[in-house]
DRENVEX-473075 format. One record per residue: residue in one letter; x, y, z of N, C-alpha, C, O in turn. Coordinates in steps of 0.2 Angstrom, whole numbers, padded with zeros to 4 digits. Example, Ala and Ser with C-alpha at 12.3 -4.5 7.8 and 13.67 -1.06 7.14 Angstrom:
+---+-------+-------+-------+-------+-------+-------+-------+-------+-------+-------+-------+-------+
| r |  n_xx |  n_yy |  n_zz | ca_xx | ca_yy | ca_zz |  c_xx |  c_yy |  c_zz |  o_xx |  o_yy |  o_zz |
+---+-------+-------+-------+-------+-------+-------+-------+-------+-------+-------+-------+-------+
| A |  0066 | -0028 |  0039 |  0062 | -0022 |  0039 |  0066 | -0016 |  0039 |  0071 | -0017 |  0042 |
| S |  0064 | -0011 |  0035 |  0068 | -0005 |  0036 |  0064 |  0000 |  0039 |  0067 |  0006 |  0040 |
+---+-------+-------+-------+-------+-------+-------+-------+-------+-------+-------+-------+-------+
//
This chain:
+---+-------+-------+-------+-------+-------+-------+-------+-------+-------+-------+-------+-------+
| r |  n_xx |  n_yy |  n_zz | ca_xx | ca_yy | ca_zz |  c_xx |  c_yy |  c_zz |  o_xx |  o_yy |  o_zz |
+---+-------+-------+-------+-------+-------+-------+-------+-------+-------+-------+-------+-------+
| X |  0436 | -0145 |  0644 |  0437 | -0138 |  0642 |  0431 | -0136 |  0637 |  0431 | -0139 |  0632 |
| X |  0427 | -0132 |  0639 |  0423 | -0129 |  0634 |  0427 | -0123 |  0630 |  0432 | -0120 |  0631 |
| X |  0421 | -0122 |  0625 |  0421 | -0115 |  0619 |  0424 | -0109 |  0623 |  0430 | -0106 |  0622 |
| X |  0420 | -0108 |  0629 |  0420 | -0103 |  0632 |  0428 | -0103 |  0637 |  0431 | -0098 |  0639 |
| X |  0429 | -0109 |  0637 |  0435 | -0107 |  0641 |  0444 | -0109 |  0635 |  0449 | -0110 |  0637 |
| X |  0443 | -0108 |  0628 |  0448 | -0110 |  0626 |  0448 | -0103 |  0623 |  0454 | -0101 |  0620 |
| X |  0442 | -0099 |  0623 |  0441 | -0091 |  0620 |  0445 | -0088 |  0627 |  0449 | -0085 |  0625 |
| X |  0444 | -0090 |  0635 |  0446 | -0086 |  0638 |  0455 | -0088 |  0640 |  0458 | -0085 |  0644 |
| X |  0458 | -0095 |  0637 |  0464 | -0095 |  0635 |  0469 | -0094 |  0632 |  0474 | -0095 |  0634 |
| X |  0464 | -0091 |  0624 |  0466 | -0088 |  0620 |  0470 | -0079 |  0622 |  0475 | -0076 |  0622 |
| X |  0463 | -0079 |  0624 |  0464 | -0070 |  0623 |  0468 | -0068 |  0632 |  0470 | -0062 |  0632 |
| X |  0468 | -0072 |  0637 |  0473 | -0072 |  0639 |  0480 | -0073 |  0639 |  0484 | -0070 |  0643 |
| X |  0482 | -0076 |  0635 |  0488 | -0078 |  0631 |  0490 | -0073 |  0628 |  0495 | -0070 |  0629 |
| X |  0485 | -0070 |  0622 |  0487 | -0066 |  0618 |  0487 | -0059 |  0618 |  0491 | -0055 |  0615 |
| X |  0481 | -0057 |  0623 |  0480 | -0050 |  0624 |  0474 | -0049 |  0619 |  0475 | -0043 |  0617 |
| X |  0471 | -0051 |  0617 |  0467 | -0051 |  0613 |  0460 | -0049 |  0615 |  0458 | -0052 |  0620 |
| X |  0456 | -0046 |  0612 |  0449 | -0045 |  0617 |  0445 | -0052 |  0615 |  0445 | -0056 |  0610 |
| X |  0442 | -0053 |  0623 |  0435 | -0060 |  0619 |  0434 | -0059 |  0616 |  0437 | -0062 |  0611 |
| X |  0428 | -0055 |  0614 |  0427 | -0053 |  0608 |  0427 | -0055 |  0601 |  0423 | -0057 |  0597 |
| X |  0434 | -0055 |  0600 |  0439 | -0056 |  0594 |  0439 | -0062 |  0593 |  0436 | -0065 |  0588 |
| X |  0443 | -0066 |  0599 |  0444 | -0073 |  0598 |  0438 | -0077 |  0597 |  0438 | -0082 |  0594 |
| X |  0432 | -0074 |  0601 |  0427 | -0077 |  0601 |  0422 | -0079 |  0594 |  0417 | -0083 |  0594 |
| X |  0425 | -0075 |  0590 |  0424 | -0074 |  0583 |  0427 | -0075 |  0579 |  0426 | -0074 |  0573 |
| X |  0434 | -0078 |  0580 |  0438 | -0081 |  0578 |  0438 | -0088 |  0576 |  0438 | -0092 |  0571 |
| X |  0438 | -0090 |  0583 |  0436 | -0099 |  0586 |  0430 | -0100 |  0579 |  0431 | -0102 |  0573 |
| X |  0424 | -0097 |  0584 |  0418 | -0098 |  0580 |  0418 | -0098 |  0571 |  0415 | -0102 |  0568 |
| X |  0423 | -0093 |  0570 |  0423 | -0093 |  0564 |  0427 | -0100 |  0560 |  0424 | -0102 |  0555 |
| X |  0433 | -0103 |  0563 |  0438 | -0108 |  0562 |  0431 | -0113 |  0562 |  0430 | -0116 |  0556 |
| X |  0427 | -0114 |  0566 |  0424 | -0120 |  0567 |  0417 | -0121 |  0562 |  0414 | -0126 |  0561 |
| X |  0416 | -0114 |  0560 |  0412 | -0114 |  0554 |  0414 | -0117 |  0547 |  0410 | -0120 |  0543 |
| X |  0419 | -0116 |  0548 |  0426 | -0117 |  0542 |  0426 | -0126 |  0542 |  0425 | -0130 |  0537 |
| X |  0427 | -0128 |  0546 |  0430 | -0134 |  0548 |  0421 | -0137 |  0546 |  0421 | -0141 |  0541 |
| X |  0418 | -0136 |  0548 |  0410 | -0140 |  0547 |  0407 | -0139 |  0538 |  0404 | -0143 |  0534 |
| X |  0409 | -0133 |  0538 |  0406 | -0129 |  0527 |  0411 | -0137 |  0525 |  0410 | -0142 |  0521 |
| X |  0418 | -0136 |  0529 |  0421 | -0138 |  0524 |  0422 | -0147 |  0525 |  0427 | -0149 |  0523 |
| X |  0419 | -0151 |  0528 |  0417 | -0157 |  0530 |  0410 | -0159 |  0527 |  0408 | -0164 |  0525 |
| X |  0408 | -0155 |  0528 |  0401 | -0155 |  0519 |  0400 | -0155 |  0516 |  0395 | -0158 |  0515 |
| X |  0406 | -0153 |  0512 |  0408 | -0154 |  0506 |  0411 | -0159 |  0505 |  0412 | -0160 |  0499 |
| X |  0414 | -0164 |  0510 |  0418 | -0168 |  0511 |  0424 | -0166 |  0506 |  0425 | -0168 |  0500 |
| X |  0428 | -0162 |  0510 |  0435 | -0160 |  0510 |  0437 | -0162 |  0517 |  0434 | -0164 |  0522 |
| X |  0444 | -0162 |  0517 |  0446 | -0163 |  0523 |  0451 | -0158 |  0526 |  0454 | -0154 |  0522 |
| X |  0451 | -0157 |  0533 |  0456 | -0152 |  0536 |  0460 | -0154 |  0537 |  0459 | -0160 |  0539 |
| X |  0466 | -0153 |  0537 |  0474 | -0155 |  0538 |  0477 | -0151 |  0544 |  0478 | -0145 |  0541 |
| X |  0478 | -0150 |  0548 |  0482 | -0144 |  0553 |  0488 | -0149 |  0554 |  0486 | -0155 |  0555 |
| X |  0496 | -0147 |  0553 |  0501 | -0150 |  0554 |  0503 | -0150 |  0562 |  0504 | -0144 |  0564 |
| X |  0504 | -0155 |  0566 |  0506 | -0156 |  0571 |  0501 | -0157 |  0576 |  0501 | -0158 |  0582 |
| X |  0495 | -0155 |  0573 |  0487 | -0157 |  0578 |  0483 | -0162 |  0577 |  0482 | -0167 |  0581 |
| X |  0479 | -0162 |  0569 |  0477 | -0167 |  0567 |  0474 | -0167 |  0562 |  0476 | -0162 |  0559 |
| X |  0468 | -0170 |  0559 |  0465 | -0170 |  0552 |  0459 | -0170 |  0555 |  0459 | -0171 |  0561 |
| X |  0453 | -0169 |  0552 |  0446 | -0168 |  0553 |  0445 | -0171 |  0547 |  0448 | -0168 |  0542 |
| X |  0440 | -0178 |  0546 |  0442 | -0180 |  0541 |  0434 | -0183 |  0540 |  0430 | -0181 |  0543 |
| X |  0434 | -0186 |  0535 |  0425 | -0187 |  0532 |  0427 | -0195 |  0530 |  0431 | -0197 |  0526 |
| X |  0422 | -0199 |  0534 |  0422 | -0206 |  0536 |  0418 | -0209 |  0530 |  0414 | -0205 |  0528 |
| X |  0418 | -0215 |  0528 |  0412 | -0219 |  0525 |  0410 | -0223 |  0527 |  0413 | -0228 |  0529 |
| X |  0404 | -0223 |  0528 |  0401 | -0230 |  0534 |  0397 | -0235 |  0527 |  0392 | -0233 |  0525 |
| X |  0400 | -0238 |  0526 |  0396 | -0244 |  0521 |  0390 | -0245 |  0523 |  0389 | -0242 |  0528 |
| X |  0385 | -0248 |  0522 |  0379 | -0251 |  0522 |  0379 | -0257 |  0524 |  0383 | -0262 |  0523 |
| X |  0373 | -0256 |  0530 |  0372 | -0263 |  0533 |  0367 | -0264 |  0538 |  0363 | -0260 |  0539 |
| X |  0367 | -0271 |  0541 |  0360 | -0273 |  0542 |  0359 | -0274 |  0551 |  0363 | -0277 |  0555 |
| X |  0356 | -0272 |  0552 |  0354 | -0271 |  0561 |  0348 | -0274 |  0563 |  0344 | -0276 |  0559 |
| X |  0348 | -0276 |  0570 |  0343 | -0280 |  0571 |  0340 | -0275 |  0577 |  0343 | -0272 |  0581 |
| X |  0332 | -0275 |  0576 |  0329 | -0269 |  0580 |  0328 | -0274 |  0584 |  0324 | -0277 |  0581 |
| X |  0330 | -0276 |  0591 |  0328 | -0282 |  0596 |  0320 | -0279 |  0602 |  0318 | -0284 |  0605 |
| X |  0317 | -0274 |  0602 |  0311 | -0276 |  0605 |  0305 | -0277 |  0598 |  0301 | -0280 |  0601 |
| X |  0305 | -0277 |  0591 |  0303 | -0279 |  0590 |  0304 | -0284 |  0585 |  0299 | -0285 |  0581 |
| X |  0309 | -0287 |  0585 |  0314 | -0292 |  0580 |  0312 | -0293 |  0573 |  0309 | -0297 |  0570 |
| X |  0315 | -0288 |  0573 |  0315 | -0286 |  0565 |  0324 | -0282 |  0563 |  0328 | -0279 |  0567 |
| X |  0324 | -0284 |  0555 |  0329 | -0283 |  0554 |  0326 | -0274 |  0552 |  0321 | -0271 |  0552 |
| X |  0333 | -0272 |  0549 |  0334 | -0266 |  0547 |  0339 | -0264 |  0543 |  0345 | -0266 |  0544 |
| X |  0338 | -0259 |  0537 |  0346 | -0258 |  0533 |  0348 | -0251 |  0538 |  0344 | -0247 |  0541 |
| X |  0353 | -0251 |  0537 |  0356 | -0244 |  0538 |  0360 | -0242 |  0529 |  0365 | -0245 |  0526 |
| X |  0358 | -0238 |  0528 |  0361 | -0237 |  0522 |  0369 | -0232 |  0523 |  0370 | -0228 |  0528 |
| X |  0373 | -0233 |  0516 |  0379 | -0230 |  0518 |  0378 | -0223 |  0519 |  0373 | -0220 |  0517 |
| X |  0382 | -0219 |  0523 |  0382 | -0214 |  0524 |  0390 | -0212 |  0527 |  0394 | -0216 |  0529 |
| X |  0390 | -0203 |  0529 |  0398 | -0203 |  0531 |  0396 | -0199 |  0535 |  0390 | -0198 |  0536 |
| X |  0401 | -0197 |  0540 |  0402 | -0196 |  0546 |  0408 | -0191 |  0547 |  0414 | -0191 |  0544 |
| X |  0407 | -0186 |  0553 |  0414 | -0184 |  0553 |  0418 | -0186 |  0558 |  0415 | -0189 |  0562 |
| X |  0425 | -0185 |  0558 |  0430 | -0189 |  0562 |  0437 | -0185 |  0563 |  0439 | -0181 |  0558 |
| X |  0440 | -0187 |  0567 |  0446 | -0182 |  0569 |  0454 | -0189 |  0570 |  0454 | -0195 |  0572 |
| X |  0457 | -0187 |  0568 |  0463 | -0191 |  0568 |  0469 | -0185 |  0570 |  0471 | -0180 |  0567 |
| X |  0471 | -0188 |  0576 |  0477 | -0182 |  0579 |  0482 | -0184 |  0576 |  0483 | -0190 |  0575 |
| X |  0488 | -0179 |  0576 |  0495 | -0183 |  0572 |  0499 | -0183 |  0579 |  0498 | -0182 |  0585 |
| X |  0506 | -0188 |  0575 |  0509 | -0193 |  0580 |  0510 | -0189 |  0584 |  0510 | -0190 |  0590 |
| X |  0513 | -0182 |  0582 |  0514 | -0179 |  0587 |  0514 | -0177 |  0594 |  0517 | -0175 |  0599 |
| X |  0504 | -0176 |  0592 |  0502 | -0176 |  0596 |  0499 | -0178 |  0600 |  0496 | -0176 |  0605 |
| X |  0498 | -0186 |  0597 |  0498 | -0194 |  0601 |  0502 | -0196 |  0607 |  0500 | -0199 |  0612 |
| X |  0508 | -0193 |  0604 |  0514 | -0194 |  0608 |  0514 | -0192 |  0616 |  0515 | -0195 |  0621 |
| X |  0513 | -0186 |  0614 |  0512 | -0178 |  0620 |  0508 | -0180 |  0623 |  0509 | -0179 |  0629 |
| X |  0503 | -0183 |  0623 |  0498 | -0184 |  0628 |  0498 | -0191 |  0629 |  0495 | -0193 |  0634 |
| X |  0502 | -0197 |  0625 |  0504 | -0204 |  0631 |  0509 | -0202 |  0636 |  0510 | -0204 |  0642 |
| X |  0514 | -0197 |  0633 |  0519 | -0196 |  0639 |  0516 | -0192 |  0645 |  0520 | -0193 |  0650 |
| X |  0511 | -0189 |  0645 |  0510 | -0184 |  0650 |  0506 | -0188 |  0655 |  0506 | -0186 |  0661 |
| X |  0502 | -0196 |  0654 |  0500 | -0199 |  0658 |  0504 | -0200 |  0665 |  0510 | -0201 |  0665 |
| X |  0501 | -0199 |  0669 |  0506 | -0201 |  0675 |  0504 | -0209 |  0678 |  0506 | -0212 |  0682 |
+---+-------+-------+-------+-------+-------+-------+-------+-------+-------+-------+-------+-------+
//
């Protein structure tokens, strides 16, 4: 499911113009990235968290020319769904 098609299941649902929703979404997902930047995290109760990872430091091996490499720490964004809605979606497996 793309942007585009959760704008056209929103404002079908809702009666809402695209438009609106479109600028709506858009705007949520602004909100959700400003605020993983700052490494805050998002909480939505019964969806999930959008949450900011820490990747420790560490050492890689470049294999075509065999050499090491550091990767230094850095963080990452990441999503963790609540149980709820873990649940919802093992049950619906057929």
């Amino acid at each position: 499911m793309t942007k585009a098609d959760i704008v056209n299941e929103i404002s079908k649902n809702t009666g809402i113009e695209k438009i609106t929703v479109q600028k709506t979404v858009e705007s949520f997902m602004e909100v959700v990235k400003d605020s993983l930047t700052k490494e805050k995290n998002v909480y939505l109760r019964g969806f999930g968290s959008f949450i900011v990872k820490k990747r420790a430091q560490k050492t890689a091996r470049n294999i075509s020319k065999n050499t090491t490499i550091i990767i230094p720490e850095h963080s990452i964004p990441s999503f963790k769904p609540a149980k709820t809605f873990v649940s919802k979606v093992k049950n619906n497996i057929k």
